[in-house]
N, C-alpha and C positions, 0 to 999 in steps of 0.2 A: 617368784622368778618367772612361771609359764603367765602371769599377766605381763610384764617388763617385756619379757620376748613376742609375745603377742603386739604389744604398742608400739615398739622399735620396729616389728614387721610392718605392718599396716602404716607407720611412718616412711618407711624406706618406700612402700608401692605407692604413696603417695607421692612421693619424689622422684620417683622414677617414671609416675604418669604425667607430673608436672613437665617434668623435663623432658618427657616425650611431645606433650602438647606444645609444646615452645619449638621444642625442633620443630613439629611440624607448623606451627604459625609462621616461624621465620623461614622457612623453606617457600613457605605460599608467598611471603612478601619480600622481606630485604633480601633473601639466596634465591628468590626466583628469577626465571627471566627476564622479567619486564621488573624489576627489584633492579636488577646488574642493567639495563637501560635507563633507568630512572638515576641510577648514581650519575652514570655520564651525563645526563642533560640535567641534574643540577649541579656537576660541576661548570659548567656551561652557565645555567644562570645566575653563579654567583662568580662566573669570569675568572674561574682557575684552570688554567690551561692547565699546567702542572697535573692536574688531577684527573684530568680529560685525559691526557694524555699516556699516564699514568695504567689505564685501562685493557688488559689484554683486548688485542683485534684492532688497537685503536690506532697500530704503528704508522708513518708514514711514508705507505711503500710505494711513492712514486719520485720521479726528478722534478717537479714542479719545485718552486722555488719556497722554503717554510718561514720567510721573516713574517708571516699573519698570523703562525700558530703560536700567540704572544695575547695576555689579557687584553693589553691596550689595544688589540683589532679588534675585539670580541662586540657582537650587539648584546641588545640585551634583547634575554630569551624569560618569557613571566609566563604564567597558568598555564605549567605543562601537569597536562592529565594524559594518564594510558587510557588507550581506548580499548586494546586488546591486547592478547595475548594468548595466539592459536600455535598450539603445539603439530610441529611436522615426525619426515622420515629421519632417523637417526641422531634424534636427539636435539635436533633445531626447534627454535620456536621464531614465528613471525611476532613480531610487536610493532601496535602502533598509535602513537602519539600524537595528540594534539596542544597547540603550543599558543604563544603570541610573540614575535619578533619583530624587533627595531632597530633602528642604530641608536647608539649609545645618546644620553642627555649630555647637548652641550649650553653653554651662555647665549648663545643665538635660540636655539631650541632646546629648553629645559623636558620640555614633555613628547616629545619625538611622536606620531602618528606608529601604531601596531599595523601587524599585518598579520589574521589567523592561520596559521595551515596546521598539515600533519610530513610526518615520516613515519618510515616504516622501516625496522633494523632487524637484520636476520642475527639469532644469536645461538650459538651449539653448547650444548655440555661439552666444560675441561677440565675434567676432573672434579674431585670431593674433597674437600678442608673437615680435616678432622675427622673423616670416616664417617660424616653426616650432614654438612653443607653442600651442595654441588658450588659447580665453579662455572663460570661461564667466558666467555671471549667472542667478539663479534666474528661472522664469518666475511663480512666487508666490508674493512673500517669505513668509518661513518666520519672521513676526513676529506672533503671536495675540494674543488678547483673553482676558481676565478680566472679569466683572461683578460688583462688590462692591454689597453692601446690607449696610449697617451699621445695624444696629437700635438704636434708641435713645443712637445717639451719633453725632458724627462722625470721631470718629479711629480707626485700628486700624493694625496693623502686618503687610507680607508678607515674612516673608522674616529679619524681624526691623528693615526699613525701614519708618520712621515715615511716616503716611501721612494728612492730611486732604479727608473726601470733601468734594470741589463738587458734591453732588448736594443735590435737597432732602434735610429728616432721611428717617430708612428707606427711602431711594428709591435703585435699584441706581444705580452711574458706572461705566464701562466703561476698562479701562486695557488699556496695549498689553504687550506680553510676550514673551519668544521661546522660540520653540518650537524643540526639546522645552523642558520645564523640569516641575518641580516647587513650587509654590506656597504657601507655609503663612498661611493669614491669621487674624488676631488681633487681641486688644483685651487688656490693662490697662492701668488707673490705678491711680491713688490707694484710690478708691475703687468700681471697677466692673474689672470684668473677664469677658471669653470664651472659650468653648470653642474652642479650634483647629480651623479648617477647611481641607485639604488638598485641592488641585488640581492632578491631573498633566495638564499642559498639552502633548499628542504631537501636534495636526493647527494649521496653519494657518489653515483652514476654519469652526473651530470655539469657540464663546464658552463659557467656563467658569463657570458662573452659583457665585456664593458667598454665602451668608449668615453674618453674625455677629451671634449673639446677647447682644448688650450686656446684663449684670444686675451686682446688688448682690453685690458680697464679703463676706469676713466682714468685713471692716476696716471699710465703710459701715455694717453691720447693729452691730457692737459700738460704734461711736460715735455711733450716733443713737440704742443704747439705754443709753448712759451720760448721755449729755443730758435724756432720758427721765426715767430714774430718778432722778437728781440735782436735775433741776426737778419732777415731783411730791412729792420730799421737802422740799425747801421750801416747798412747798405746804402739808404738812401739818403743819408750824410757825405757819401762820395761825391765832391762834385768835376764827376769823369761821364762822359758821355756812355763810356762801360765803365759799369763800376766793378774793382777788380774783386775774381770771384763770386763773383754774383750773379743770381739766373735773369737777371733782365737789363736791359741797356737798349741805346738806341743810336742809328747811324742815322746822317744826314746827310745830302748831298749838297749843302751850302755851308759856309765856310761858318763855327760856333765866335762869335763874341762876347759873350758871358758866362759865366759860371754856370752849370747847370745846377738844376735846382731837382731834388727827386723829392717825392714824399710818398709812402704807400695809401694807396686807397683802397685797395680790396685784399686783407691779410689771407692764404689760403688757407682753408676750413681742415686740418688734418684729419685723414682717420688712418689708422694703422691696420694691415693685414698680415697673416702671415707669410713671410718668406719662402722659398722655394729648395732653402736648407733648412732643418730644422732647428730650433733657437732662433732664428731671425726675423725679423720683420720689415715692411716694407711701408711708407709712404707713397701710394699710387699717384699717377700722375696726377696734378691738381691744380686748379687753373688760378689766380690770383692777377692783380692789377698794379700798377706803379704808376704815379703821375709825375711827368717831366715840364719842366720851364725853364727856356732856356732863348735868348737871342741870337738871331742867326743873320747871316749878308748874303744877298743872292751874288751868287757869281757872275751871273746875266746881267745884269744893272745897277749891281750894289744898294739898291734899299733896304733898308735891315727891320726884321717883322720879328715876332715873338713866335717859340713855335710852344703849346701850348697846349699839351696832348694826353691825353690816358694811355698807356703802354701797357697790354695784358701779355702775361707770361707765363708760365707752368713751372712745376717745381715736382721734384721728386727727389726719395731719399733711402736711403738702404741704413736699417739697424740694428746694432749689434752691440753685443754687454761686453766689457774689459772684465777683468776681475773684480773682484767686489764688488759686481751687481752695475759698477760706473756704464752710462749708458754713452754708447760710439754714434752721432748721427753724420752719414756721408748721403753728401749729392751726387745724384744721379744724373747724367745725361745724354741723352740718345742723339 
């Protein structure tokens, strides 16, 4: 029996050293503090907000606008290594990380270009789980801001998440985001489209100012100059000295004997700009040519001569969308 008791001892302080060397293993890693930063940044690079979010410290305690703290704005966040972790005054510890961040792979760009940086996330003791894990909480969420200005529209895309600004037109709205991240924001339609603009998002602290620049595609410019061309060619089917509605015509001062004859010769070249309200656009002024043939009788002697002429004109045009995207084109004339 004093053997039995002896091996049951010597088993129990085996297991009680076990269990202490574990405590203290997991205290150094998964219950440490750069352990509780390292959950959030792989929740992050496996694109679970939920879990991010999920984080004591990590709440969202400002008015900035939260439809980004959503998987589908998330970049993607790969080879995050701690680089440190310096313990402070009461209980804080500084950590900080080194990472690679992009925007997300799409069918245009499967392998998106990285960008290295770091962060640095202040984290305190909150309390102990079970009387032997500590507990930790960030002391400033590690959730940033973007400030989007959408020019001449209101929609645009981060991330490849569709996104409508409540801001006035061309006036930045500030949305919330977490940090690190990588941010790509953007605009098409139908018939406008922008340049990609890219935001790596590493400090808490810090607002990411972004502009898009909303303009006309080829797709908008080729079908307002098929409309263009299609309607001064009917135009010059009128055979009216002015042909009605229409930006070119021509007076005479001798009396017309024939039918006038139009035909266009120099169609005007469209390009589109924006407008002076937002959503609209403009066809600037633009010069183009109509050729006339027409017989005419002088009032002075009556001989009758052909008159036989180039007629240049301009054209301009204001446009604007009906619902469902139907595109409105009206002339302009000063």
């Amino acid at each position: 029996m004093r053997r039995t008791l002896i091996t049951w001892s010597a088993a129990f302080v085996l297991l009680v050293a076990g269990f202490a060397a574990s405590v203290v293993a997991l205290n150094a890693d998964l219950y440490s503090a750069h352990g509780f930063v390292s959950r959030y940044l792989e929740a992050l690079e496996r694109r679970d907000s939920s879990a991010a979010l999920a984080l004591p410290g990590v709440g969202t305690g400002n008015d900035a606008a939260s439809v980004l703290l959503t998987d589908d704005a998330m970049g993607a966040l790969s080879d995050v290594t701690i680089v440190s972790d310096t313990a402070g005054d009461e209980g804080r510890h500084t950590v900080v990380a080194r990472y690679e961040i992009a925007p997300p792979p799409t069918k245009a760009q499967p392998d998106p270009p990285s960008t290295t940086a770091t962060s640095e996330f202040v984290v305190v003791r909150d309390g102990t789980s079970f009387g032997l894990f500590p507990k930790w909480r960030f002391v400033a969420s590690p959730i940033s801001s973007i400030s989007v200005t959408v020019l001449h529209a209101q929609d645009f895309e981060v991330n490849g998440l569709p996104v409508t600004s409540k801001a006035q037109p061309d006036a930045p709205a500030t949305y919330q985001v977490f940090a690190p991240g990588f941010y790509l924001v953007d605009h098409e339609s139908t018939y406008t489209a922008a340049k990609a603009v890219g935001a790596a998002v590493t400090a808490n602290d810090e607002i990411a100012d972004v502009t898009v620049d909303v303009q006309a595609n080829e797709e908008f410019v080729a079908e307002v100059q098929k409309h263009v061309t299609a309607y001064l060619a009917e135009c010059a089917t009128q055979e009216l000295m002015m042909p009605t509605g229409c930006p070119f015509g021509q007076s005479l001062s001798n009396r017309v004997v024939s039918a006038p004859k139009w035909s266009m010769l120099a169609d005007p070249v469209v390009t589109i700009v924006p407008g002076a309200v937002s959503g609209t656009w403009t066809v600037p002024k633009t010069a183009a040519t109509a050729h006339l043939v027409v017989d005419v009788k002088s009032l002075r002697d009556g001989t009758v001569s052909t008159f036989d002429e180039d007629v240049p004109f301009d054209v301009q045009y204001a446009l604007t969308f009906e619902p469902g995207n139907k595109l409105l084109i009206t002339a302009v004339y000063e």
